[in-house]
Backbone as a ProteinNet text record, in pm:
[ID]
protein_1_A
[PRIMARY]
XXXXXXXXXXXXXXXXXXXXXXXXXXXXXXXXXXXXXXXXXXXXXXXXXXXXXXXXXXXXXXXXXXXXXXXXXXXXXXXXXXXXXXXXXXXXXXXXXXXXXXXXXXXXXXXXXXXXXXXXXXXXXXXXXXXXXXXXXXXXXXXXXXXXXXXXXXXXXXXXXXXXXXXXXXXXXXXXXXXXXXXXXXXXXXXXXXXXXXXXXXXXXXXXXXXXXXXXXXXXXXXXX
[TERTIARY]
85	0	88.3	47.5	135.6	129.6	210.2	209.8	125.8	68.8	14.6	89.8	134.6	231	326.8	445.4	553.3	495.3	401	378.1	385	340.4	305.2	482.9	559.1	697.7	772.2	753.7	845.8	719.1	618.6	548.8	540.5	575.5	564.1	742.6	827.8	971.8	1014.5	900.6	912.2	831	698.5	641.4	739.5	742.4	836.3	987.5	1042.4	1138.7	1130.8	1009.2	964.9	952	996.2	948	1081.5	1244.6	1322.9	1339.6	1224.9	1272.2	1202	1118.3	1032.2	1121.6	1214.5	1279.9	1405.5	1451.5	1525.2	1499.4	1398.5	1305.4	1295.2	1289.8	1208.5	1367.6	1454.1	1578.9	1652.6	1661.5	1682.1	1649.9	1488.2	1425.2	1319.8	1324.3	1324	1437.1	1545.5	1682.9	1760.2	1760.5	1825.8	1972.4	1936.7	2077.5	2072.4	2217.1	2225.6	2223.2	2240.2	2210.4	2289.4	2373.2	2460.7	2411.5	2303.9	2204.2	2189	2251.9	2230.8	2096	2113.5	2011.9	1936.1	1848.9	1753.4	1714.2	1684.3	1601.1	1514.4	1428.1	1309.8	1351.9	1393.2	1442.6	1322.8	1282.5	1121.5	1100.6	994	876.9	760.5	761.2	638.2	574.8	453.3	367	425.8	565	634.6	727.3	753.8	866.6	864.2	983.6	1022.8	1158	1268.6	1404.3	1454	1507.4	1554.7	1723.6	1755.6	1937.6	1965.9	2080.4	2099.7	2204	2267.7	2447.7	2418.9	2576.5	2571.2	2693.9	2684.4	2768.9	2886.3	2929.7	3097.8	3093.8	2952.7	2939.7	2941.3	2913.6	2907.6	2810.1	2739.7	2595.1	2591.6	2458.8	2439.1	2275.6	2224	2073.5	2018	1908.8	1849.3	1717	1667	1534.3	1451.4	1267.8	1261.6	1061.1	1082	941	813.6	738.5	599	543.2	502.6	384.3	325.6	208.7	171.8	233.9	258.5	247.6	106.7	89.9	18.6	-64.2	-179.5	-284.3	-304.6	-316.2	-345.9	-279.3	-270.8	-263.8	-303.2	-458.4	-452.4	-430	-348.8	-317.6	-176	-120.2	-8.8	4.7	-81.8	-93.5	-62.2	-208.9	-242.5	-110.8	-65.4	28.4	172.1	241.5	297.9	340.1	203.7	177.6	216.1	117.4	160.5	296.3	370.1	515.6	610.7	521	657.7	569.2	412.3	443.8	470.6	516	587.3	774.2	788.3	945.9	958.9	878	903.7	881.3	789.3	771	875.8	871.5	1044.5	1188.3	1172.3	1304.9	1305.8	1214.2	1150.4	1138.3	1115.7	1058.5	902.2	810.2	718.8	648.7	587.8	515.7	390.2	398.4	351.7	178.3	95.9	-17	-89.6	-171.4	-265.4	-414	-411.3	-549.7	-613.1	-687.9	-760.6	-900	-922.8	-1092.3	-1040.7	-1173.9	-1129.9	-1316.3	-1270.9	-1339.8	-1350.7	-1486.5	-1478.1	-1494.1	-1404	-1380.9	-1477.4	-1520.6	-1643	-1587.8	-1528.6	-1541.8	-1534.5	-1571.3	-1519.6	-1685.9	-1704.6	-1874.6	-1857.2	-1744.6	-1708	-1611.8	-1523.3	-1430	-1504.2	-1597.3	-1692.4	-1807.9	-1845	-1881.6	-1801.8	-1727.7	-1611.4	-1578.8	-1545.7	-1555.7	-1687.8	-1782.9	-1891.7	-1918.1	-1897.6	-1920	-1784.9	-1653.8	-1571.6	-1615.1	-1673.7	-1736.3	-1850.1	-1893.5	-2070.8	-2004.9	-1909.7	-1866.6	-1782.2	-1692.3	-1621.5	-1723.5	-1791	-1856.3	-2013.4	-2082.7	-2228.2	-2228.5	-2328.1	-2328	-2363	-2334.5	-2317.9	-2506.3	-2545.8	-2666.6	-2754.8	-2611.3	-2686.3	-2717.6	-2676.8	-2659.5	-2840.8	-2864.3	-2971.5	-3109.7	-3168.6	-3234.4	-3157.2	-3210.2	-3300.1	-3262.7	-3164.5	-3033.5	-3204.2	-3265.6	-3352	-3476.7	-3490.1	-3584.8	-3602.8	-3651.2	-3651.3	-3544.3	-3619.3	-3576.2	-3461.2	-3397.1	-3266.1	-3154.5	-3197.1	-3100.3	-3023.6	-3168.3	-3146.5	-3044.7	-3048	-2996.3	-2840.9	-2850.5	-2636.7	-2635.5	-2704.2	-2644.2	-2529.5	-2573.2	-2435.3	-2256.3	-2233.4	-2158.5	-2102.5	-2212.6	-2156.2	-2094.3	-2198.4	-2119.1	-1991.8	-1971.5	-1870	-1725.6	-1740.3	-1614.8	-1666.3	-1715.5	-1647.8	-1630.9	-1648.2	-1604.4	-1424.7	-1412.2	-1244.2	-1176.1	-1047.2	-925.9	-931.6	-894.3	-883.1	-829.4	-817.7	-723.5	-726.3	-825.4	-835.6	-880.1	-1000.3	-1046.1	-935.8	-874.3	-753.9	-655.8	-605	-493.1	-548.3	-677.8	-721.2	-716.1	-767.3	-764.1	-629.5	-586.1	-404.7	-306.8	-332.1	-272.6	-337.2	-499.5	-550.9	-489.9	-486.7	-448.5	-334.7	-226.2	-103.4	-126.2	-100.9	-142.1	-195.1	-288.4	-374	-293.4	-201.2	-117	-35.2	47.9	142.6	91.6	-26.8	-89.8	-157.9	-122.2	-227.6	-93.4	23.5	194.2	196.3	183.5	235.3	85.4	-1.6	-126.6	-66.6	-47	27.9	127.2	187.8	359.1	286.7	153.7	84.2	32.8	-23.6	-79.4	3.1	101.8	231	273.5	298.5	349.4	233	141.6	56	-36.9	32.6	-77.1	-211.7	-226.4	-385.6	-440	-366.6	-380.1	-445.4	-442.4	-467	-573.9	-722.6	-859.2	-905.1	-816.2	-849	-730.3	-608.6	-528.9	-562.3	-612.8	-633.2	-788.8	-817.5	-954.1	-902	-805.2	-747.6	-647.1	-645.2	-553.8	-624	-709.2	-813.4	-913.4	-958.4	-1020.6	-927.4	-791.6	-686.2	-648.7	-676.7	-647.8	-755.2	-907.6	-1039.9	-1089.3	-1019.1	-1067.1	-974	-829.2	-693.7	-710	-616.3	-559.5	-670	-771	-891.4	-851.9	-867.2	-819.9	-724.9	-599.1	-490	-473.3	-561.3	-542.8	-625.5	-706.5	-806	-745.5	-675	-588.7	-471	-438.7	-318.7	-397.2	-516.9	-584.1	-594.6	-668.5	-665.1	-566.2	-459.9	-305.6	-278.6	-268.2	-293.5	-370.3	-475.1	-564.7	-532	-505.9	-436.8	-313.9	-238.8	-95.1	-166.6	-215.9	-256.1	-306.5	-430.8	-512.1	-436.7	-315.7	-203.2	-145.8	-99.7	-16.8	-112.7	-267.3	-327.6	-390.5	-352.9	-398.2	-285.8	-140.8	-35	39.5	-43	-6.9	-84.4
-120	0	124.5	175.2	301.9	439.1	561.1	581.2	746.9	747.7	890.2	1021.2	1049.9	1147	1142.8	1041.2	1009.9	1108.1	1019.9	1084.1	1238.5	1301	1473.6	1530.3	1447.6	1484.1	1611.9	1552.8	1699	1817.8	1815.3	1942.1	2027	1935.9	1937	2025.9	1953.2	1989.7	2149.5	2143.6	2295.9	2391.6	2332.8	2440.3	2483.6	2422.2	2373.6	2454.1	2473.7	2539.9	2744.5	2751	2881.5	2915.4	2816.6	2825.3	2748.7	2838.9	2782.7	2770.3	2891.7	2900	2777.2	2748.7	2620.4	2479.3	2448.9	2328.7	2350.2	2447.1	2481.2	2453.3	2494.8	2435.3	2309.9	2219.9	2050	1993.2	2059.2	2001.7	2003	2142.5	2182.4	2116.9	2097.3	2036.6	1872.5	1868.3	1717.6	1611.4	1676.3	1590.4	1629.1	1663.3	1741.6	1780.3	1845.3	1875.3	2072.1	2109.2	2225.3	2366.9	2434.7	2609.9	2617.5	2548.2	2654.7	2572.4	2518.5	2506.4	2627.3	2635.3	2761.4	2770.6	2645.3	2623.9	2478.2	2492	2340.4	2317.3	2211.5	2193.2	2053.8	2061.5	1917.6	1841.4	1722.9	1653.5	1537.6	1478.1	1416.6	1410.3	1370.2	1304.3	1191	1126.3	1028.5	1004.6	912.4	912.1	858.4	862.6	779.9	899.9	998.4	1104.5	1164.3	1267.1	1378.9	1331.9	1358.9	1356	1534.3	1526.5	1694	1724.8	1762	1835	1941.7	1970.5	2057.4	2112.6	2234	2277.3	2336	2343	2418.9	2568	2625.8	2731.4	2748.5	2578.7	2545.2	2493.2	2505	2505.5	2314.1	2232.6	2108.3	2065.3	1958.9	1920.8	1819.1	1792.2	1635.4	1603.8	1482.6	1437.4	1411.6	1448.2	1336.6	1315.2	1206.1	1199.5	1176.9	1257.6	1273.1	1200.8	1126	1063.9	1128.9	1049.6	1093	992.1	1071.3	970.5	982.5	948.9	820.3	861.9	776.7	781.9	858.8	911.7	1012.2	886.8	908.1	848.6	873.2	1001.9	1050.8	1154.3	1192.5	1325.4	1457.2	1433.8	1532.9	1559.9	1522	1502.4	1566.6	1572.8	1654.1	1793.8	1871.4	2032.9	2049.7	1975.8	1982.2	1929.1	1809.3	1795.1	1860.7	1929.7	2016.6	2090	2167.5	2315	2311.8	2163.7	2112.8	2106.2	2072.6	1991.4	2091.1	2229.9	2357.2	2420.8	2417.8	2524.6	2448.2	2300.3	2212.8	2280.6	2271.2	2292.6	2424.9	2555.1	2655	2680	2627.2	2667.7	2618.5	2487.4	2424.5	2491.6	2578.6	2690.9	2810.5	2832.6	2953.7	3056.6	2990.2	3114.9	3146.3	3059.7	3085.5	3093.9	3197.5	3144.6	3016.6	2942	2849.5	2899.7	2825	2871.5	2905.4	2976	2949.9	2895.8	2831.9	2709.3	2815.7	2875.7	2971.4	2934.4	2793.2	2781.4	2586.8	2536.8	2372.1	2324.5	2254.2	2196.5	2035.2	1985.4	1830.1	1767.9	1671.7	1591.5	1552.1	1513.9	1473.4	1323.5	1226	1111.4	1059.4	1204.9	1170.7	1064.6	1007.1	980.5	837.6	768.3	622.4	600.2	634.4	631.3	656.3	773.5	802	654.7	633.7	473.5	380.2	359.4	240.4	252.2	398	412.4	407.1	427.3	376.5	251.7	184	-10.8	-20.2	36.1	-20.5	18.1	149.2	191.3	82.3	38.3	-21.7	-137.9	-236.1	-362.2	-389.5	-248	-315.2	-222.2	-108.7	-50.9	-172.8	-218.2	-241.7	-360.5	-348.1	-461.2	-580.7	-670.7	-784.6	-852	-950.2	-951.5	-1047.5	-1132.6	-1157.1	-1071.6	-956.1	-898.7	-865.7	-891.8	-824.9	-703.2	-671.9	-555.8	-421	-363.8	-358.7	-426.9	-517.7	-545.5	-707.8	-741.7	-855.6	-864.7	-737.7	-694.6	-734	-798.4	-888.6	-761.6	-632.9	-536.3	-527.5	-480.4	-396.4	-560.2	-637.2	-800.1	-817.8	-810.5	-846.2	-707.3	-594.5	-496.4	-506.9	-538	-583.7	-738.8	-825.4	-897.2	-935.8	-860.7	-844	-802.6	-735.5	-669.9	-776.3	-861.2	-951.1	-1107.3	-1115.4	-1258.5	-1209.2	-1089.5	-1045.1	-1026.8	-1010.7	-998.6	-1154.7	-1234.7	-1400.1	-1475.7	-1408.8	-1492.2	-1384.6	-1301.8	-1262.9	-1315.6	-1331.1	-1405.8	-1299.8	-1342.9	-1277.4	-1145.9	-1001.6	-902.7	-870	-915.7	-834.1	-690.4	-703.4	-523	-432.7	-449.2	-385.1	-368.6	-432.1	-452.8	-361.6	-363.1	-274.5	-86.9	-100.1	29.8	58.7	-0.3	67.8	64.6	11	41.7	125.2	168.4	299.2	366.1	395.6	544.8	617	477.7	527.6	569.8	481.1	509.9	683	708.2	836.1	979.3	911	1014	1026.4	962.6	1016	1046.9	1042.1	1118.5	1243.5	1297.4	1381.8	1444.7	1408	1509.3	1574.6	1470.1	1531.2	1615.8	1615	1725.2	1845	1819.1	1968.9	2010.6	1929	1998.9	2099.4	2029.6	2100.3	2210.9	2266.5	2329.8	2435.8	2393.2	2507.2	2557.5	2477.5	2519.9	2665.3	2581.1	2671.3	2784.3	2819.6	2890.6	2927.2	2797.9	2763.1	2890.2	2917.6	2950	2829.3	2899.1	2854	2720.9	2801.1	2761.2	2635.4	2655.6	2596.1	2484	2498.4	2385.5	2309.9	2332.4	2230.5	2157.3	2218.2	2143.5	2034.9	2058	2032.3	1882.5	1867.9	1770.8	1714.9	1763.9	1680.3	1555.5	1616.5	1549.9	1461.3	1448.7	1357.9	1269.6	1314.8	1215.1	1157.5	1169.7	1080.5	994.8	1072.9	957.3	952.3	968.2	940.4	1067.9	951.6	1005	1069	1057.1	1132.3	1299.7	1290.9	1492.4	1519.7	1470.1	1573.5	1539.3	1447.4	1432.1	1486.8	1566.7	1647.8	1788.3	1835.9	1944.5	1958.1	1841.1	1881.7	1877.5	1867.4	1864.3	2009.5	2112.8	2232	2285.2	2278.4	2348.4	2319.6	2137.8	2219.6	2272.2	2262.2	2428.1	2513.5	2552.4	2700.8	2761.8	2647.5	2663.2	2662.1	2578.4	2572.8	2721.3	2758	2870.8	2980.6	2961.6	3134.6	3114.9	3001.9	3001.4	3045.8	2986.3	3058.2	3185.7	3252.1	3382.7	3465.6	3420.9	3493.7	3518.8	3430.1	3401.3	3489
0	0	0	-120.5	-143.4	55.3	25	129.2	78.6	108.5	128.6	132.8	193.1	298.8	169.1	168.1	84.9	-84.8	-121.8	-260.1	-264.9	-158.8	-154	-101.9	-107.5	-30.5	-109.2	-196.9	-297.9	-286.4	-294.1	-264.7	-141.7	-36.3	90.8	122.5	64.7	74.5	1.3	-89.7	-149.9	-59.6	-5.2	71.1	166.2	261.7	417	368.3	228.8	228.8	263.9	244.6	289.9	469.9	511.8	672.7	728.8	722.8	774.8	938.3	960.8	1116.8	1168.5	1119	1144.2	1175.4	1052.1	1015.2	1140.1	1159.5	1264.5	1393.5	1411.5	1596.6	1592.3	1472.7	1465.5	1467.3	1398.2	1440.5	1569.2	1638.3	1720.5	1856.2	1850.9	1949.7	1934.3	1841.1	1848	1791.6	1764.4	1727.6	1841.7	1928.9	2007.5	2024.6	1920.6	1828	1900.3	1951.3	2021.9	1921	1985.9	1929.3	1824.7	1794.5	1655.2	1537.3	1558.6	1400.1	1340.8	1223.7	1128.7	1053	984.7	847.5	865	774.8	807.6	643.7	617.4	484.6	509.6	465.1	484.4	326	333.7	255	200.4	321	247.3	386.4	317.9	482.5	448.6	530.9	523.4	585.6	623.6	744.9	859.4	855	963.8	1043.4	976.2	986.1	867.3	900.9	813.3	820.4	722	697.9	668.7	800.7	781.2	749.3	658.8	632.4	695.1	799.3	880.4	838.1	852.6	839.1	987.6	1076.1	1182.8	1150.6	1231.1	1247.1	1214.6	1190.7	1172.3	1030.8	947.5	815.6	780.4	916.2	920	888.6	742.9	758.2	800.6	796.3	864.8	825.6	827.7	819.5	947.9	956.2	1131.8	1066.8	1103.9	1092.8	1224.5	1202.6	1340.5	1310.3	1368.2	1361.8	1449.2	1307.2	1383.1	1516.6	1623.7	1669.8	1768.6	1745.2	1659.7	1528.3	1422.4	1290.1	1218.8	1109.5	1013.8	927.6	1007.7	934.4	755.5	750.5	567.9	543.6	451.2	408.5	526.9	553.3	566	687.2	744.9	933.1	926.3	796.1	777.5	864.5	808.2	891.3	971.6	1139.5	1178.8	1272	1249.4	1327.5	1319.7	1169.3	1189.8	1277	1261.6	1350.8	1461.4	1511.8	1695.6	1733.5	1658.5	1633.2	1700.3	1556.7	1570.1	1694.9	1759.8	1874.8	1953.5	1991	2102.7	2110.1	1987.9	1977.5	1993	1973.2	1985.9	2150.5	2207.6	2345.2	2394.5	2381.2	2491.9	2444.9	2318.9	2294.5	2361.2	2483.2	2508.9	2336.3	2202.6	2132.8	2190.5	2210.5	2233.5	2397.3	2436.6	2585.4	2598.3	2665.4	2719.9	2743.1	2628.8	2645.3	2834.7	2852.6	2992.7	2973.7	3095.3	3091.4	3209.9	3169.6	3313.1	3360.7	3297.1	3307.7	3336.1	3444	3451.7	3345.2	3254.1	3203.9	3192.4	3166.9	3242.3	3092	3110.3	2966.9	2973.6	2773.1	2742	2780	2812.3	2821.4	2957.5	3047.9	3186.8	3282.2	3217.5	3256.2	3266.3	3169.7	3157.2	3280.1	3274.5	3453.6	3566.3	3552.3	3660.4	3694.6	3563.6	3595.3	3658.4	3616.2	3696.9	3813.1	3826	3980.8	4085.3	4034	4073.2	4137.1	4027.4	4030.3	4122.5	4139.3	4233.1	4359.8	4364.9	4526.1	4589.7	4498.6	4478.7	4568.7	4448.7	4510.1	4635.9	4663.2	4804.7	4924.2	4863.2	5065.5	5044.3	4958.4	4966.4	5085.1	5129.5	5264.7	5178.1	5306.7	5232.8	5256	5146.5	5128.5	5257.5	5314.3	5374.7	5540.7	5550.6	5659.1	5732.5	5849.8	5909.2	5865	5863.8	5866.1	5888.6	5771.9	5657.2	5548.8	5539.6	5389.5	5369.9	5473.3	5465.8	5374.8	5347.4	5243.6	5124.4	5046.8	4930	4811.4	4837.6	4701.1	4696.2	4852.1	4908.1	4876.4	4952.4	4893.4	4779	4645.5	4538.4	4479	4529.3	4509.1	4560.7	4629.6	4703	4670.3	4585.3	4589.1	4431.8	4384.8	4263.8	4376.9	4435.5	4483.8	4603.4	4652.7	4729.3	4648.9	4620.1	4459.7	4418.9	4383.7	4325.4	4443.3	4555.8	4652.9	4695.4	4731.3	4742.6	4623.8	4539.3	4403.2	4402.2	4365.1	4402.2	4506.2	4466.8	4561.3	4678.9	4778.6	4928.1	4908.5	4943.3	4921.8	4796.4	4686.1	4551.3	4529.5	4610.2	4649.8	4671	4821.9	4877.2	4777.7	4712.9	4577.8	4498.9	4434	4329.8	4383.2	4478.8	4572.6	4567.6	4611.6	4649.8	4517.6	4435.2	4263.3	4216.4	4237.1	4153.1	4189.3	4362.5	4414.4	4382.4	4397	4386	4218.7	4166.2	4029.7	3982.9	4067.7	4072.4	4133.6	4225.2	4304.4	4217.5	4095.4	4030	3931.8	3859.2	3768.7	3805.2	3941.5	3970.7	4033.9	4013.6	4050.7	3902.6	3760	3630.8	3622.4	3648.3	3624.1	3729.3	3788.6	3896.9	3819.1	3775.3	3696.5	3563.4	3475.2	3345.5	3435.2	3502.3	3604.2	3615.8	3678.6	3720.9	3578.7	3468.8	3299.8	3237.7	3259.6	3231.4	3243.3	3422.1	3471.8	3516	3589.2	3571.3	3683.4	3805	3923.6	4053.4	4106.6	4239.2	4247.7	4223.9	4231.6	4120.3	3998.8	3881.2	3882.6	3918.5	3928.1	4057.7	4153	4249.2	4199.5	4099	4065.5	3954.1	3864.3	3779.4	3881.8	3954	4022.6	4103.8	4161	4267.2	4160.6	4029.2	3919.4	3906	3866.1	3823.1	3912.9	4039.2	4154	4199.7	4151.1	4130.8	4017.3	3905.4	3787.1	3676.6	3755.6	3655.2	3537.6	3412.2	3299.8	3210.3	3216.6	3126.6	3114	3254	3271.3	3235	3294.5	3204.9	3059.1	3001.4	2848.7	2804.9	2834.8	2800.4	2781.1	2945	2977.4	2840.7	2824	2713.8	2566.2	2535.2	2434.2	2428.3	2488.2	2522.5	2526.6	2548.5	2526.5	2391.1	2318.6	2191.5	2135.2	2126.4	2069.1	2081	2165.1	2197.2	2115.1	2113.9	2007.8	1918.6	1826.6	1745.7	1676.5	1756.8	1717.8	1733.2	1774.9	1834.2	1706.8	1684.2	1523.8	1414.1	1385.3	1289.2	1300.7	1417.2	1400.5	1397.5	1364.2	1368.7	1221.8	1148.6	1000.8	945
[MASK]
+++++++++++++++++++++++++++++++++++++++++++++++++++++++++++++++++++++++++++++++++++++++++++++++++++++++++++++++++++++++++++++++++++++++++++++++++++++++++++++++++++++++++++++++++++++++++++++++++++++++++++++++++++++++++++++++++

């Protein structure tokens, strides 16, 4: 299967030659190749990477190639990830400031984790079915008795195990949501909301949070052109 990306390379290598400061940051900061990069040229690219030609200061060239990824679905994912590429490499060059997140917004997929955590609360606090009054009630029974089947059918200490791998789990995803927090300026009110979410229903939030930062690059680059 032919490659998408590849075929558009020489058009792509002529555009991309108009935008050296560009090819310069992608070398710079994703080859991590130091400051006395002079010049850059985009040599091809495919849905896998770009092949970039560098000279430095001492008039030395060289090739690096710097991959995509994920890898570039089509054509037209070209742009879009570009753009991201150069305001990633431009911010970590300090050329650019580090977008701000000043508002906490709740991921659209945050409703599926919020379920799970549900059903894990459900199955280790629900009393057990056969417990006394009121649990004796035909409705309230049949109602805990999913939750009780379910902890004597698990090995001894499976609950406890699951609990203590989310959390931790949750506590170091909810340190790198503090570190995006502090990058970005959330303040006070909005980053502790921004980390308290991450330390209740994990990785959803800060992948949401960094979805919103790129937009932001994104939309700063097309309104600067």
């Amino acid at each position: 299967m032919s490659d998408p990306v590849a075929a558009k390379s020489t058009f792509l290598c002529m555009y991309m030659s108009n935008h050296p400061d560009t090819l310069v940051s992608y070398v710079r900061h994703y080859a991590h190749i130091p400051h006395t990069v002079s010049s850059a040229q985009l040599s091809s690219i495919s849905s896998t990477g770009m092949t970039l030609t560098y000279a430095t200061t001492a008039q030395e060239k060289n090739t690096v190639v710097v991959p995509f990824d994920p890898p570039l679905k089509g054509y037209d994912e070209v742009k879009g990830r570009m753009m991201q590429m150069k305001a990633e490499a431009e911010e970590a060059l300090g050329m650019m400031k580090a977008p701000h997140i000043t508002s906490f917004t709740v991921p659209p997929g945050l409703w599926r984790t919020a379920l799970m955590m549900l059903a894990l609360i459900y199955t280790t606090f629900s009393p057990s079915s056969s417990s006394s009054s009121p649990f004796d009630l035909p409705w309230v029974a049949a109602l805990v008795y999913p939750a009780t089947w379910i902890r004597t059918t698990l090995p001894s200490g499976s609950l406890a195990w699951i609990w203590g791998f989310m959390i931790f789990v949750h506590a170091l995803e909810s340190l790198y949501t503090l570190s995006l927090c502090r990058k970005h300026h959330t303040g006070v009110v909005v980053g502790a909301m921004y980390v308290l979410a991450t330390f209740a229903f994990g990785f959803p939030v800060f992948v949401d949070f960094r979805k919103r930062v790129q937009a932001i690059r994104i939309d700063s680059i097309m309104k600067g052109k």
